[in-house]
Residue frames relative to the residue before (quaternion, step in Angstrom):
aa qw qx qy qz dx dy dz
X 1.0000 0.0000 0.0000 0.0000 0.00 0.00 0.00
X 0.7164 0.4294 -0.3214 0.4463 3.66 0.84 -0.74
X 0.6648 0.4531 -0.4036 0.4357 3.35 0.91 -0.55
X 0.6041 0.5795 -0.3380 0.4301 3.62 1.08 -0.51
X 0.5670 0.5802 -0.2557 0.5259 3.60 1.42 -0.90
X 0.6116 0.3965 -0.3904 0.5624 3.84 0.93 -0.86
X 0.8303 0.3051 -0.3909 0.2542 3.00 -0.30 -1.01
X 0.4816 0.6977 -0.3363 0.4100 3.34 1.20 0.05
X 0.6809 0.4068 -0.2042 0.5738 3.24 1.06 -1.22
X 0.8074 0.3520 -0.3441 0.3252 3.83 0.60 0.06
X 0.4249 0.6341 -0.4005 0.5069 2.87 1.60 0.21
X 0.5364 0.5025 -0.3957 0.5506 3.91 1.16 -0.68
X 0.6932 0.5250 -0.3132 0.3818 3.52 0.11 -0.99
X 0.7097 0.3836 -0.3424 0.4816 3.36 0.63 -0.95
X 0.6158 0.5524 -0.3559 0.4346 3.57 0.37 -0.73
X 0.6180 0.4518 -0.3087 0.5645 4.20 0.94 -0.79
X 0.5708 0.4512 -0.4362 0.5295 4.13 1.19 -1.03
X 0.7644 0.3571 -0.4122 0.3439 3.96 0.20 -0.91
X 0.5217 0.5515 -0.4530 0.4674 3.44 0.96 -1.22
X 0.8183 0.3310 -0.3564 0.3063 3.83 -0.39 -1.07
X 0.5606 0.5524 -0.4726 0.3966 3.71 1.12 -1.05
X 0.7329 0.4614 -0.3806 0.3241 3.79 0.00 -0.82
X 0.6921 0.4593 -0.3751 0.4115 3.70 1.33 0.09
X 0.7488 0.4997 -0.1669 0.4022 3.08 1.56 -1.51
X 0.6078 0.6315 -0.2643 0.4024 3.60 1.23 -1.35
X 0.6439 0.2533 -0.4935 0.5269 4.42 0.32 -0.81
X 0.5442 0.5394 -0.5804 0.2758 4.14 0.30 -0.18
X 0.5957 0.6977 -0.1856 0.3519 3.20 1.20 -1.40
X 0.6149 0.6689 -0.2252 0.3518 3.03 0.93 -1.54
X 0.7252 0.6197 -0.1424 0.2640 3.23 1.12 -1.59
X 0.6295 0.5300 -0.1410 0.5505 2.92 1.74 -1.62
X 0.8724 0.1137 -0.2085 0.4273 3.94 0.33 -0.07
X 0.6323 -0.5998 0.4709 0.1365 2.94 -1.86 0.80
X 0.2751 -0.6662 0.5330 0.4433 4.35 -0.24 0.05
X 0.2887 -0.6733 0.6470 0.2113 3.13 -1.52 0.60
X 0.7978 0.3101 -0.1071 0.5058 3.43 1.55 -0.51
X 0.3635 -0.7603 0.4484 0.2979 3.85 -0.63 0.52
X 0.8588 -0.0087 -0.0527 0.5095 3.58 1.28 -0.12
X 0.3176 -0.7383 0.5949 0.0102 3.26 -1.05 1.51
X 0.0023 0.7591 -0.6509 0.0112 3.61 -0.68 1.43
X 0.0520 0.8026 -0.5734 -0.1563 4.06 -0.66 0.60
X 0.4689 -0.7054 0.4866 -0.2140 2.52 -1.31 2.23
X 0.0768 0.8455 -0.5093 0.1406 3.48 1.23 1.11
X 0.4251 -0.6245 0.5840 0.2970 4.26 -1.41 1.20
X 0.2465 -0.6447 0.7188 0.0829 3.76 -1.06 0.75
X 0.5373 0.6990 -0.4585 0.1120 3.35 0.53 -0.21
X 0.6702 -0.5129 0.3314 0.4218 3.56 -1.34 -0.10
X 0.5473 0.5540 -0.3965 0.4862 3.72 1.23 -0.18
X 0.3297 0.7359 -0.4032 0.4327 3.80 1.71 -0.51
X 0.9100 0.2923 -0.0192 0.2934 3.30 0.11 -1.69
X 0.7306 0.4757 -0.3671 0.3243 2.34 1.28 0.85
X 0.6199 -0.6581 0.0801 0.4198 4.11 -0.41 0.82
X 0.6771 -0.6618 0.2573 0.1933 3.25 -0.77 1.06
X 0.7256 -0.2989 0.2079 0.5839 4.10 -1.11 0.18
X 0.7287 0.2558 -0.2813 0.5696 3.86 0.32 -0.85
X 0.6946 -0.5592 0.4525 0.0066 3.77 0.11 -0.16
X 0.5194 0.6252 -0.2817 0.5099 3.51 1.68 -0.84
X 0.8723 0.1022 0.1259 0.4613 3.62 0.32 -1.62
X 0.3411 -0.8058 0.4153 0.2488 3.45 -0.47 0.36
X 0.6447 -0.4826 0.2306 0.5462 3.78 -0.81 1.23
X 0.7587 0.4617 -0.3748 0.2659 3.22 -0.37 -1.28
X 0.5852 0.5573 -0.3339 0.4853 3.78 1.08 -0.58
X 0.6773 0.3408 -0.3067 0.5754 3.74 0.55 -0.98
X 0.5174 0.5126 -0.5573 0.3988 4.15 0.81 -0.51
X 0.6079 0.6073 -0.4082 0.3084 3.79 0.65 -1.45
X 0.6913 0.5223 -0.3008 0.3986 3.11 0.71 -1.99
X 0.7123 0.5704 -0.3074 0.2698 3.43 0.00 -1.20
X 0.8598 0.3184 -0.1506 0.3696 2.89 1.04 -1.36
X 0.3207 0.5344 -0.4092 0.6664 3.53 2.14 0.52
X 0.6226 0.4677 -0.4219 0.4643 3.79 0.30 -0.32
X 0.7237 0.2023 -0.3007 0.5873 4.01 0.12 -1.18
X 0.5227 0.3817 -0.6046 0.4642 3.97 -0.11 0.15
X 0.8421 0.2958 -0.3020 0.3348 3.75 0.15 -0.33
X 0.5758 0.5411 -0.2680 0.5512 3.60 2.17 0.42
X 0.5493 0.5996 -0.3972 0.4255 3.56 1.59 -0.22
X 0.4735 -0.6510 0.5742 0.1493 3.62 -1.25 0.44
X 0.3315 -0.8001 0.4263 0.2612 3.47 -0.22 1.05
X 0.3647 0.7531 -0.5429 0.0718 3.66 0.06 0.51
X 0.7806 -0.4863 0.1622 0.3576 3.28 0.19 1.76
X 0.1625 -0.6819 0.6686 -0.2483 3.28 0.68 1.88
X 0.0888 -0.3699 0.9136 0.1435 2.67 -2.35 -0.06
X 0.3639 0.6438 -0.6675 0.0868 3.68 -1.88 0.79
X 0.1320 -0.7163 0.6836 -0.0469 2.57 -1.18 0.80
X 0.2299 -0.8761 0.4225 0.0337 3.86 -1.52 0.90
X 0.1863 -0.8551 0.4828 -0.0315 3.19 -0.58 1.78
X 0.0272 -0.7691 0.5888 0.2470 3.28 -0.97 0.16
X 0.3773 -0.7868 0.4775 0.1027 3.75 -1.69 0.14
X 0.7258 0.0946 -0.2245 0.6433 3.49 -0.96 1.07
X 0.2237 -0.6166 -0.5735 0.4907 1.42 1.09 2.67
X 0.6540 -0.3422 0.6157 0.2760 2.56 -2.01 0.37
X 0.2109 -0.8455 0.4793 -0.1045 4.14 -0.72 1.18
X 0.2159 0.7234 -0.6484 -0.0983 3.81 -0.71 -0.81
X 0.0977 -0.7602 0.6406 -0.0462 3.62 -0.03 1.48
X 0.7558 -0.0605 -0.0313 0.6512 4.20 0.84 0.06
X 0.1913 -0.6869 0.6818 0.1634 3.68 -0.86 0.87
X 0.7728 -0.4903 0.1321 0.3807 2.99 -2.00 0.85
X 0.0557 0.7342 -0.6650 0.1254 3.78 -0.67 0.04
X 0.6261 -0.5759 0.3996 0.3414 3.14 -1.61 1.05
X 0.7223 -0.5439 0.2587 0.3399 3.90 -1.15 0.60
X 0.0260 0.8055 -0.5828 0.1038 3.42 0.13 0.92
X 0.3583 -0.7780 0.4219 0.2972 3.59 -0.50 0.87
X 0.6329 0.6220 -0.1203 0.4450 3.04 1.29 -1.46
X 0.7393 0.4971 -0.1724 0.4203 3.21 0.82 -0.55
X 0.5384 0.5908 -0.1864 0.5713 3.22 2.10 -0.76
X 0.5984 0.4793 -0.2448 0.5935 3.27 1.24 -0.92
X 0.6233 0.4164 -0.3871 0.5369 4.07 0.27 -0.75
X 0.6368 0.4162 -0.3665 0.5357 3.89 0.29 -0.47
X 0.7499 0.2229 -0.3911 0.4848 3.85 -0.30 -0.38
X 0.8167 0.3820 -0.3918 0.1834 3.48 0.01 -0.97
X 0.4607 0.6225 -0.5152 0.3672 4.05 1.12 1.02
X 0.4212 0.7099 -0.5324 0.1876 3.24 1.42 -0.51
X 0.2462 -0.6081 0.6936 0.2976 3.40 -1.39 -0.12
X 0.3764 -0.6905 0.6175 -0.0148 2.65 -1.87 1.42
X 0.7143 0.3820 -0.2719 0.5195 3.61 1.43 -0.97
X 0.3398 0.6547 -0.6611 0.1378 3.85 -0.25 0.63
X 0.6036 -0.3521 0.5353 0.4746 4.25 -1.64 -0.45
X 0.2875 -0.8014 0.4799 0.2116 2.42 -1.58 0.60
X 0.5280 0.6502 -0.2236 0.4985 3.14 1.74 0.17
X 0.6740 0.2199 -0.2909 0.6424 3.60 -0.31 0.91
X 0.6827 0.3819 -0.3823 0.4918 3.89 0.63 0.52
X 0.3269 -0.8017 0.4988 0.0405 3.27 -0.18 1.68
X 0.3758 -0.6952 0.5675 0.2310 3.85 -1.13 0.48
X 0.0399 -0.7892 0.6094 -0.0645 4.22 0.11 1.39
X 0.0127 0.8373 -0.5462 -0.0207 3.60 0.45 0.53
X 0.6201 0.6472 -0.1619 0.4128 3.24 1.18 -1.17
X 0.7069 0.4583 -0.1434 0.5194 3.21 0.92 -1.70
X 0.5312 0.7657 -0.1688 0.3209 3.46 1.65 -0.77
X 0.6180 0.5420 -0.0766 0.5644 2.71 1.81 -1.68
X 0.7529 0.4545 -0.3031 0.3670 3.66 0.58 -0.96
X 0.3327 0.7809 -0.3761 0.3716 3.19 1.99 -0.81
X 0.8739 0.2102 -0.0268 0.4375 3.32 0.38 -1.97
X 0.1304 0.7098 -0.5473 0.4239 3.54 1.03 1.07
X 0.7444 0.3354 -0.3412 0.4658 3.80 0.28 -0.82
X 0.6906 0.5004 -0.2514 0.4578 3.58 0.72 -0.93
X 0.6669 0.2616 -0.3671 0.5933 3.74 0.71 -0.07
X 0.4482 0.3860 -0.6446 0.4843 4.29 0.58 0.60
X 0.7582 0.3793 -0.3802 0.3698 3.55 -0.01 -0.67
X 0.6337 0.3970 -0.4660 0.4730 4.00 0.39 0.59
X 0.1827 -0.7580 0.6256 0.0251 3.27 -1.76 0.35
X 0.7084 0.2897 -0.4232 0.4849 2.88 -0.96 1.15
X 0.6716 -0.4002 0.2088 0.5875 3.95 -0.55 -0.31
X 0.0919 -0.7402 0.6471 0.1580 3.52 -1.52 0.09
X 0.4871 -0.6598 0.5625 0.1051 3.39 -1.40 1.26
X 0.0968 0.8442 -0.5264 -0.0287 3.72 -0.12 0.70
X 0.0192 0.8720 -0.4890 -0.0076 3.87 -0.13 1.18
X 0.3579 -0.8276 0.4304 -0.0416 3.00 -0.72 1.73
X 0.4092 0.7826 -0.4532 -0.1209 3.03 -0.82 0.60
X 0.2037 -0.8200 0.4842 -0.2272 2.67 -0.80 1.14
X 0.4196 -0.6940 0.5381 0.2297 3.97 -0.61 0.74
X 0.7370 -0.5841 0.2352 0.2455 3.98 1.15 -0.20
X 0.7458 0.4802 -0.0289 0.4608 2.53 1.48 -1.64
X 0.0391 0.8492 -0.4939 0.1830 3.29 -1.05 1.00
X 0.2299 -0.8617 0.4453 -0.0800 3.92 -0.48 1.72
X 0.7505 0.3414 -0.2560 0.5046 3.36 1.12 -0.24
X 0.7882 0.2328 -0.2058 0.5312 3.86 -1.40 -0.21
X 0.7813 -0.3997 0.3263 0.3512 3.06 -1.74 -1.02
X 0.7378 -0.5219 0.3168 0.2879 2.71 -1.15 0.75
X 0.3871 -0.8377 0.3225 0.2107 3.62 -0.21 1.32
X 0.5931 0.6639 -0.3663 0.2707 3.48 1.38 0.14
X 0.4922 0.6858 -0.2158 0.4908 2.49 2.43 -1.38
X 0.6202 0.6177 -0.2131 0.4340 3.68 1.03 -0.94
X 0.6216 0.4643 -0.2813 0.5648 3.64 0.94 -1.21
X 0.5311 0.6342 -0.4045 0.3901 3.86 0.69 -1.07
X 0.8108 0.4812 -0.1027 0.3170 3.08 0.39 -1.74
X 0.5653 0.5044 -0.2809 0.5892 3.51 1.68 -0.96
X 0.8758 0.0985 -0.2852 0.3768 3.61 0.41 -0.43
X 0.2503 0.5599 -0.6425 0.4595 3.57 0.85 1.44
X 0.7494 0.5407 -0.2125 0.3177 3.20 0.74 -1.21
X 0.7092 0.0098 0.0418 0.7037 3.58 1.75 -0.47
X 0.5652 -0.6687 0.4826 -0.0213 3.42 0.34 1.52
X 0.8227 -0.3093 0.2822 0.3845 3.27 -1.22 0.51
X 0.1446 0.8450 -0.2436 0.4535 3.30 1.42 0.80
X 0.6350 0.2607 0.1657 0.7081 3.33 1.05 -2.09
X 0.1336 -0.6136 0.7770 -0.0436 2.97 -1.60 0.95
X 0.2583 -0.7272 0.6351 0.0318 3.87 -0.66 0.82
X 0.0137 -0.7430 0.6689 -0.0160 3.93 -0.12 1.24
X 0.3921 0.7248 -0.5657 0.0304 3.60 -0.82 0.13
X 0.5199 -0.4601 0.7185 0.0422 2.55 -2.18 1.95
X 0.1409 -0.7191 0.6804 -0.0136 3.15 -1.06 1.67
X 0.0826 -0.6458 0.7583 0.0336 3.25 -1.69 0.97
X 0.3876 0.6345 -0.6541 0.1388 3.89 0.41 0.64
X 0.1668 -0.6732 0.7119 0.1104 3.16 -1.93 0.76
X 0.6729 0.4355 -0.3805 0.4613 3.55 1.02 0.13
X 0.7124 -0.4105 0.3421 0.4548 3.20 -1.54 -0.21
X 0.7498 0.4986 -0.1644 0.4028 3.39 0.65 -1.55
X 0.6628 0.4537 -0.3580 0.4762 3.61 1.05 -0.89
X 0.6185 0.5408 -0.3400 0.4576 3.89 1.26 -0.51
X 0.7591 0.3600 -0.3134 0.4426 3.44 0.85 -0.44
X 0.7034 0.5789 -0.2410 0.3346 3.16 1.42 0.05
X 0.4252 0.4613 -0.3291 0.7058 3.27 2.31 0.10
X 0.6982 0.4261 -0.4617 0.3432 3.61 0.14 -0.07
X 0.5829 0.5660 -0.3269 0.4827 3.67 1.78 -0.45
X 0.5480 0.6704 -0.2861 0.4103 3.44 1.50 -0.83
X 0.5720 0.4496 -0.2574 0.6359 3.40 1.27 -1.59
X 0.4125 0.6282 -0.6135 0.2426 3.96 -0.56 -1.13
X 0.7419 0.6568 -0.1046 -0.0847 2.20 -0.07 -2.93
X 0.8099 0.2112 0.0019 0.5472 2.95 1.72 -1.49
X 0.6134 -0.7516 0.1140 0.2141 2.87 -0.74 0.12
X 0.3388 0.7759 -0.2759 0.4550 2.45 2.16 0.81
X 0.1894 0.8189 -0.5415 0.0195 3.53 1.46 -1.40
X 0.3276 0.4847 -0.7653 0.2686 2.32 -0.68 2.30
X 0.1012 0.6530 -0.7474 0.0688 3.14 -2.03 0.80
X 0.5310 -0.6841 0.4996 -0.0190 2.48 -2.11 0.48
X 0.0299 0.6709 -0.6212 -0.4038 3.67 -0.42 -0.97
X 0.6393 -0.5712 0.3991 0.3252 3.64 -0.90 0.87
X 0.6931 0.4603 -0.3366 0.4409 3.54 0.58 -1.21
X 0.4341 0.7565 -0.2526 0.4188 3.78 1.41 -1.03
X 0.7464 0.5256 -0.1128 0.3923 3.07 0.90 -1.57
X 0.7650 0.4015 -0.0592 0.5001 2.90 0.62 -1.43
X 0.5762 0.4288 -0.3576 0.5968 4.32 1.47 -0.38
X 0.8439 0.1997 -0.1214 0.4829 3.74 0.34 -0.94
X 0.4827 -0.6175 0.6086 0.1236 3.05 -1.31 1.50
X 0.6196 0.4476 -0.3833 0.5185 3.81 0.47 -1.17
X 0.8885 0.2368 -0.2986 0.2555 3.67 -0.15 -1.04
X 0.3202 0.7400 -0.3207 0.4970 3.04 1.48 0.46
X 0.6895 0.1778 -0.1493 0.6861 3.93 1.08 -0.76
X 0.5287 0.4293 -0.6343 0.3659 3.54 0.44 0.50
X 0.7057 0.4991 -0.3736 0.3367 3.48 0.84 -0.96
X 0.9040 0.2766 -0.2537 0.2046 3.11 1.06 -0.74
X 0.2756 0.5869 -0.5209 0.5552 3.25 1.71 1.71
X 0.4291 0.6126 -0.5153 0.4184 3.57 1.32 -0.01
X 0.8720 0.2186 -0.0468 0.4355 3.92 0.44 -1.14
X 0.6642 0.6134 -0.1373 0.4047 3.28 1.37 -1.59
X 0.8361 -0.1772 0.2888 0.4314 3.53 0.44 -1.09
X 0.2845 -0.6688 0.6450 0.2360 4.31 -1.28 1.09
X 0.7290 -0.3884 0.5406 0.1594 2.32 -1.98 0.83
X 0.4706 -0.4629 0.7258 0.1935 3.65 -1.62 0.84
X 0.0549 0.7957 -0.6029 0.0165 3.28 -1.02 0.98
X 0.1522 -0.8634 0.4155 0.2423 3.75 -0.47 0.75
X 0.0221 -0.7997 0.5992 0.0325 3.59 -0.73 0.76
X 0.7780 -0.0647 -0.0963 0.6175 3.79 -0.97 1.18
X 0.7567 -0.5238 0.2784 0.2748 3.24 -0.08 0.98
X 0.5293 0.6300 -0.3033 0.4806 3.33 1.81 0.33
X 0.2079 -0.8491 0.4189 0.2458 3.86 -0.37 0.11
X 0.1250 -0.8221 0.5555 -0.0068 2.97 -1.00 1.12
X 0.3474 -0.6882 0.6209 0.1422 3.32 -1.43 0.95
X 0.3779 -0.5055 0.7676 0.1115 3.37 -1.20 1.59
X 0.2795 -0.7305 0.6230 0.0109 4.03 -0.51 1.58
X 0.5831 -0.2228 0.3548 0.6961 3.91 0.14 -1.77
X 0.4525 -0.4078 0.7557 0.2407 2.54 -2.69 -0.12
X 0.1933 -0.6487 0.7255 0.1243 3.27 -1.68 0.46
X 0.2273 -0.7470 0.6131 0.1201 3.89 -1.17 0.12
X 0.0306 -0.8215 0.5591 0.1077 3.28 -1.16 0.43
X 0.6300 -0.4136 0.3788 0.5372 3.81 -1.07 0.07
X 0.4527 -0.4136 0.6245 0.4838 3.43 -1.59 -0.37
X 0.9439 0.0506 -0.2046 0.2542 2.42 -1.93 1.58
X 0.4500 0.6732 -0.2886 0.5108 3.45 1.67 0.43
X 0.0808 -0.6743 0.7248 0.1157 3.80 -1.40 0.32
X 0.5706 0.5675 -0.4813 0.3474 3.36 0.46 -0.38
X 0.4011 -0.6790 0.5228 0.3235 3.64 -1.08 1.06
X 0.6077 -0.5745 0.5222 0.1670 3.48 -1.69 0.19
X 0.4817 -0.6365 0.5302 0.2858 3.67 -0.49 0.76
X 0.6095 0.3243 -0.4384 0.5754 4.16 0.55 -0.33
X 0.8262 0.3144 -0.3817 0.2699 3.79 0.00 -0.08
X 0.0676 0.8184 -0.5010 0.2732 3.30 1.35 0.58
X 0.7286 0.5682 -0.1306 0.3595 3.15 0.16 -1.82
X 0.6727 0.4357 -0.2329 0.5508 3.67 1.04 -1.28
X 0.5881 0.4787 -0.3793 0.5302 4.35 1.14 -1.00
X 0.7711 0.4421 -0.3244 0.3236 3.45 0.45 -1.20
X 0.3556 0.7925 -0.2385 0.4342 3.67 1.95 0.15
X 0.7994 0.3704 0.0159 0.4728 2.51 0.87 -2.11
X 0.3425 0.6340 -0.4180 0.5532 3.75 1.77 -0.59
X 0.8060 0.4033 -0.0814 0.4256 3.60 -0.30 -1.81
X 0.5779 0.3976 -0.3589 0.6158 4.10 0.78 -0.01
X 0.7208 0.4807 -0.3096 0.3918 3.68 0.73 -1.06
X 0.7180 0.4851 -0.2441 0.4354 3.70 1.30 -0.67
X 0.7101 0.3097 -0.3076 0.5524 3.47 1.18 -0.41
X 0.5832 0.2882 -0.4420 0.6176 3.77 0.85 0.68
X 0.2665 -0.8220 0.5004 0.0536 3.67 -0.61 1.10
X 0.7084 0.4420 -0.0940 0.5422 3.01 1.21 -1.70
X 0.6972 0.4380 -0.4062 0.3963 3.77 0.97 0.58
X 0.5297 -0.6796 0.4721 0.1862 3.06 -1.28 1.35
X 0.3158 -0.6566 0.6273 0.2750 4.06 -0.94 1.13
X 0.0688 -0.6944 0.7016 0.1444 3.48 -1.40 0.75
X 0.0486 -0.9046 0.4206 0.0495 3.82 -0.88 0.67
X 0.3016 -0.8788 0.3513 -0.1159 3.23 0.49 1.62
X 0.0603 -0.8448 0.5317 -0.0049 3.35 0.20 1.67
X 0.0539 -0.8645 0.4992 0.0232 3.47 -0.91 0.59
X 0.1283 -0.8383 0.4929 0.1946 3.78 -0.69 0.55
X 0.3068 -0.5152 0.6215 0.5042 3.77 -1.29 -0.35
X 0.6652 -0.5604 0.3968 0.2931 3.51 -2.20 0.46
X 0.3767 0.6078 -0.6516 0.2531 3.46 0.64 0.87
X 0.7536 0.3882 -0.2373 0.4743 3.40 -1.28 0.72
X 0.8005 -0.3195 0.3285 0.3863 3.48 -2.08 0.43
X 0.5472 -0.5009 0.5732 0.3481 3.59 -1.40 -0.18
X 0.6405 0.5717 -0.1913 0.4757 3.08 1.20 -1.58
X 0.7024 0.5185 -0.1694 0.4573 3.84 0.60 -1.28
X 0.6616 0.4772 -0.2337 0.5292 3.85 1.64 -0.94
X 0.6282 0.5818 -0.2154 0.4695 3.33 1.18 -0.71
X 0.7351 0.2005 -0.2970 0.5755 3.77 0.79 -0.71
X 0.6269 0.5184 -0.4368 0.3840 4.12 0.98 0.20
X 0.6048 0.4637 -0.3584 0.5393 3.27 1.82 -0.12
X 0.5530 0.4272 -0.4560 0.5511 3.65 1.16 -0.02
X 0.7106 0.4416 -0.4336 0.3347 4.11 0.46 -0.27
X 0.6459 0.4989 -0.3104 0.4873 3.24 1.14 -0.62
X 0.4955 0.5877 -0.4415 0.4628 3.73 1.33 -0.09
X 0.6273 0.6354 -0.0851 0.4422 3.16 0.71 -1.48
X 0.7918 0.1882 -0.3113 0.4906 3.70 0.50 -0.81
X 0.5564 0.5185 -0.3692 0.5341 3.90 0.91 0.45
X 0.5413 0.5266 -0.3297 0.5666 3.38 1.43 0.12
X 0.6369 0.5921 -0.1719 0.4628 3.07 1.23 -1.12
X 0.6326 0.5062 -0.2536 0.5284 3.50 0.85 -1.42
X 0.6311 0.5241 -0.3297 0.4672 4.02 0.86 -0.87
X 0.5688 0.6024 -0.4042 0.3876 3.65 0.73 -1.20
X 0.8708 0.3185 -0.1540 0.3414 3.00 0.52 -1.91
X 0.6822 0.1597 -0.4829 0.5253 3.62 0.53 0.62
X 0.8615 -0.4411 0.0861 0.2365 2.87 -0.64 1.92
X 0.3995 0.7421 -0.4811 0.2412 4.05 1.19 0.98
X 0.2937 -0.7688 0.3734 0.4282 3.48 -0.13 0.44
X 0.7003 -0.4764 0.3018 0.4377 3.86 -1.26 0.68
X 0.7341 0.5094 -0.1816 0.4106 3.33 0.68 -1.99
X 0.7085 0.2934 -0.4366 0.4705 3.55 0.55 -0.18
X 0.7359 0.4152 -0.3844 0.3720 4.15 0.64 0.44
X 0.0905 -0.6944 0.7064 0.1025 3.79 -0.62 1.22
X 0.3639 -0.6028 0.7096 0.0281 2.95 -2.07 1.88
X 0.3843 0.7893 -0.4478 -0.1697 3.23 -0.87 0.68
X 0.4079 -0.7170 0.4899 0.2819 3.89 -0.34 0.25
X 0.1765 -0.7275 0.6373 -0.1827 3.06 -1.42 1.43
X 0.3962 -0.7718 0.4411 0.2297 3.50 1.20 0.92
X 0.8605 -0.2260 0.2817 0.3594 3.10 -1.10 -1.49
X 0.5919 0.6646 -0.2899 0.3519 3.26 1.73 -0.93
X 0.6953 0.3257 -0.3296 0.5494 3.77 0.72 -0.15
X 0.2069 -0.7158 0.6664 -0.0257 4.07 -0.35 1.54
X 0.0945 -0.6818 0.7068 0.1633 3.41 -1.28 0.41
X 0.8192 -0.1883 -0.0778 0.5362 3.51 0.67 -0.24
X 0.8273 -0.3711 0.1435 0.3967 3.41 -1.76 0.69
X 0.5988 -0.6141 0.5097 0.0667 3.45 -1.23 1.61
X 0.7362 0.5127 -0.2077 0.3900 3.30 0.84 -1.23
X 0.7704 0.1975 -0.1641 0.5835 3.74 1.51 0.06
X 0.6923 -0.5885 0.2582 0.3283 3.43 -1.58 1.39
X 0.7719 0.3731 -0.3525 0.3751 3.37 1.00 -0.80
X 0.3911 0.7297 -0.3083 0.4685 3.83 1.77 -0.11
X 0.7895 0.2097 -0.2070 0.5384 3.51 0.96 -1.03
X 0.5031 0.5446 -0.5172 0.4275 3.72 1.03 0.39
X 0.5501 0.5430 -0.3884 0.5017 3.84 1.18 -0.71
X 0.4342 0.7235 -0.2715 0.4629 3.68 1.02 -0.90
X 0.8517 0.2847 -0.0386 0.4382 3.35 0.31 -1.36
X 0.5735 0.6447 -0.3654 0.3491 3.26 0.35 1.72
X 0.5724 -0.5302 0.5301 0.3320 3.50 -1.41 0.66
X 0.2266 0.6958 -0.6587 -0.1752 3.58 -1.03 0.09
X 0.6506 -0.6138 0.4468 -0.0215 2.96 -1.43 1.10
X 0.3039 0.8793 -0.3270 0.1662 3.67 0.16 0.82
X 0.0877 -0.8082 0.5787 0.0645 3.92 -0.40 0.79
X 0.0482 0.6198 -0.7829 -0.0227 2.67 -1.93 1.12
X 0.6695 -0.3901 0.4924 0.3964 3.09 -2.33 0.23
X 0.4373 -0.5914 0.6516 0.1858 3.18 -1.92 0.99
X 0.3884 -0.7129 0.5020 0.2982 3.07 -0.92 1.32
């Protein structure tokens, strides 16, 4: 009876996520900018999966499904690429392809939920290297949303793995992850996963799936900015760039994200390019202020030269006084250190 009652009770739910997404989501659409060019979900299959979660009612791998049928039916189509994999094994249930909701949804909901849990080992690691080929083939940034309970008995260690994927492609990768740990080790081991990038975002799964608010906090954490209104004009918060400490020069991994903003700026003529230099609080006011005007300036620069005109892009610099996140830590003042990127209509 209970298992007939779940599956009963998620089958309502989904039907209210599709019924509502086709009214609420093209509004949605309008109000935000991507922060990311591709969204891959990257659900654990493992044998710790199948089994029942911190309260006991349902078992991870069921609330993993939900969750991750839930943001496929909370994301905003703004010209993703995604595609959905799972691990231990290692899977492709939909390769990358533009964002199709429907299609995102046909790919998770075969998973199986009823398998043993014994004789199904937890390769997180090996998991990671799996999807090493599939993120060379993408460009531009890529949203990876995990989920995943933490835990993990076989190969290498899966932090040691993430490390390597984002030496290897830099601020590139974004690391979402929907936590289902109930142990010690699987909790400290999504929170190293999240760290990693520089996005640091997580969740707790059950979170996800009870609260609607924290649910879109995470996923403006990786997925997509906010519409922001300023003099009564609207403006689109576009991307962030980063830079080294103490550096203006632009990075070779963020090409991809200018060469975005180049190609958005030419087929919208009539929109003005705002460029928003920013520093962390190391150093003078004075000294943050003209490194947040140079680092405006050389993303102004990068626009000129493939073929933007000057007069339609304001550089400006905002030193130290506008933080995005906490000063007091290395990965707080690297978030700190950036260009954002932003269009409005010319009055």
């Amino acid at each position: 009876m209970r298992e007939f009652s779940l599956k009963k009770m998620r089958f309502i739910v989904i039907m209210l996520i599709v019924a509502l997404a086709g009214s609420v989501l093209p509004a949605a659409a309008a109000r935000w900018a991507p922060k990311v060019d591709n969204v891959i979900f990257f659900i654990d299959h493992s044998g710790s999966m199948a089994m029942q979660g911190a309260r006991g009612e349902y078992t991870k791998i069921i609330l993993a499904k939900d969750a991750a049928i839930e943001i496929n039916y909370r994301i905003p189509n703004l010209n993703y690429k995604s595609g959905v994999f799972t691990f231990a094994p290692f899977e492709q249930l939909s390769a990358m392809a533009p964002y199709n909701q429907k299609a995102v949804h046909d790919a998770i909901s075969p998973i199986n939920v009823d398998y043993p849990i014994y004789g199904n080992l937890t390769p997180m690691g090996p998991g990671l290297v799996a999807l090493d080929p599939v993120l060379g083939g993408l460009s531009g940034r890529t949203a990876v949303i995990l989920f995943t309970d933490g835990d993990n008995n076989l190969g290498i260690d899966p932090v040691v793995e993430a490390r390597q994927l984002l030496a290897k492609y830099g601020d590139r990768i974004c690391f979402m992850v929907v936590s289902f740990a109930d142990t010690d080790h699987g909790k400290e081991q999504v929170k190293k996963l999240a760290a990693l990038s520089s996005c640091h975002c997580i969740i707790e799964g059950e979170e996800l799936l009870n609260s609607r608010a924290a649910e879109d906090i995470f996923l403006r954490c990786g997925l997509y900015d906010e519409v922001a209104d300023m003099g009564g004009s609207e403006v689109v918060v576009f991307r962030s760039i980063y830079f080294d400490f103490d550096k203006s020069n632009i990075k070779p991994e963020f090409i991809p994200v200018l060469d975005e903003g180049v190609a958005v700026s030419k087929s919208k003529p009539n929109q003005q390019i705002i460029l928003e230099g920013n520093t962390d609080s190391v150093g003078s006011v004075a000294y943050n202020q003209a490194l947040s005007e140079r680092r405006a300036n050389s993303v102004k620069a990068y626009f000129v030269k493939k073929g933007i005109d000057a007069n339609r892009i304001t550089a400006v610099g905002y030193g130290k006084s506008q933080p995005r996140a906490d000063n007091a830590t290395d990965e707080g003042r690297r978030l700190n250190r950036r260009v954002e990127i932003k269009f409005k209509p010319m009055n």
